[in-house]
N, C-alpha and C positions, 0 to 999 in steps of 0.2 A: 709234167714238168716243162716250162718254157723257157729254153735257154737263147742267149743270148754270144752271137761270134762274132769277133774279130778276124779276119784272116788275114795276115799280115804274110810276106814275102814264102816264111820260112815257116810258119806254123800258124794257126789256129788257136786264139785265147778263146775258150768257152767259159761262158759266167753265168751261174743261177739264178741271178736276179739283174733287172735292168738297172738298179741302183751300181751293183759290183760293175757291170759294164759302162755306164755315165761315168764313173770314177775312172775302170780305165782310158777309156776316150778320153777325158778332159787334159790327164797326164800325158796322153801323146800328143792331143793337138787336133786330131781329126777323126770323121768316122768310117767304115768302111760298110761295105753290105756285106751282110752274112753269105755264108755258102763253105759249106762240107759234107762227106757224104753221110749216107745214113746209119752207113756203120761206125764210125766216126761220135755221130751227134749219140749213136746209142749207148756206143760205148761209155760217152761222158756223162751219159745218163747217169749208169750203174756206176760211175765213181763217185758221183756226187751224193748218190742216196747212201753214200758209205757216210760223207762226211766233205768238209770243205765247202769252197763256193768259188773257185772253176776251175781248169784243167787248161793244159798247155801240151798240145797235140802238135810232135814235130811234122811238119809234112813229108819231111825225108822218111819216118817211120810211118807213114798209115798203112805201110800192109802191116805189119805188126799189130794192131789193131783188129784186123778181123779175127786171127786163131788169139788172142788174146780175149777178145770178148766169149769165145769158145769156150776156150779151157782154163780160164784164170781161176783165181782163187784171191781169196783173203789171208793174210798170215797172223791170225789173231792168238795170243797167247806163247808166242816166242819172247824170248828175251835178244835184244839188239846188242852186241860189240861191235864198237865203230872201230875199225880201222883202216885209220887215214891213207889216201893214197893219191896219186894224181888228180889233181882239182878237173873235171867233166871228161874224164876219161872213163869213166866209171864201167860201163861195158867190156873196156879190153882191160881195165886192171881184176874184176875179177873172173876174167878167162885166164888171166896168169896165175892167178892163185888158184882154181880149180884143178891146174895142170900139175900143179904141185900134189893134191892131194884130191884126186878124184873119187877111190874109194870111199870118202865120207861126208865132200860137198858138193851140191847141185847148185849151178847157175840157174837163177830167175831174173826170168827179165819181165818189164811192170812200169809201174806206175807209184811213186810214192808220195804222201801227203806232207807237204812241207808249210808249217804254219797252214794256210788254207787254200792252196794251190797244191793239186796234183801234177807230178813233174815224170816225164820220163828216167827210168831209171834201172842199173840191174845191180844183186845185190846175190851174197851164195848165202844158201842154206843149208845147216846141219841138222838133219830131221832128226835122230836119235838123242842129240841134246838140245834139240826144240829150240835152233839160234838163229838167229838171222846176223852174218856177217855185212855191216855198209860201209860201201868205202868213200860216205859221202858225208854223210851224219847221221845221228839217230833223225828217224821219221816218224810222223805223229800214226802212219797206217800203211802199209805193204798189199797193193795188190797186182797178183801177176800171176804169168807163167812158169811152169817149173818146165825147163828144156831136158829134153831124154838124151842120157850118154849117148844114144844111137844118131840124136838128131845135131850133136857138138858140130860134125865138120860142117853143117848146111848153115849154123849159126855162126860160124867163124867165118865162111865164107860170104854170109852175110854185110858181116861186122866192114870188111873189106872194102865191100859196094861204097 
């Protein structure tokens, strides 16, 4: 697969087709030269052969990225309850709702399919009724990490950076 990047200031647009990228260029105005790393480009591989045609890699998150291309998963066959919550807060609002009730949801943090753009994203899940909580809107495809109770305070402290 030959992708095509943007890297702009703050993030990395990757696009599957030189057509999707001429399109975006022409709407900003100018081009830039590619450059990301490989973990990066690989990652947007495997989101794209989920589905979509490109991906929106914050630069502030590319370590997220490597243990994500690791141990993600697909959340295929859940049902989605959107509940709404602060507009691009999406990370720390569901570390408040987890706190509430951690005996029965797991924060994932990920990647989700929006129209045809994969977007940075985290979202909880109820594995025993197979749900996917977003506090952004339903998503066309969920793929991520599921974080270990153990691992909560390094991801909080994270969140912080």
């Amino acid at each position: 697969m030959k992708l095509f990047i943007a890297p702009w200031s703050t993030v990395w647009n990757i696009f599957n087709s030189f057509q999707q990228y001429i399109k975006h260029v022409e709407s900003v105005g100018y081009r830039l030269t590619p450059k990301a790393p490989n973990y990066v480009i690989s990652f947007a591989e495997k989101l794209l052969k989920i589905g979509g045609s490109s991906v929106v890699v914050l630069k502030a998150e590319k370590a997220w990225t490597k243990p994500l291309f690791k141990m993600a998963r697909g959340f295929r066959n859940f049902t989605v309850r959107v509940k709404p919550m602060e507009a691009h807060e999406c990370h720390w609002e569901v570390l408040k709702m987890w706190q509430a009730y951690p005996q029965t949801l797991h924060v994932v943090t990920g990647y989700v399919l929006v129209g045809d753009t994969w977007l940075s994203h985290s979202w909880l899940v109820n594995f025993s009724k197979r749900k996917i909580i977003d506090p952004r809107g339903k998503g066309n495809n969920y793929f991520g990490w599921v974080i270990d109770h153990a691992d909560m305070p390094e991801y909080i402290k994270a969140l912080g950076e």
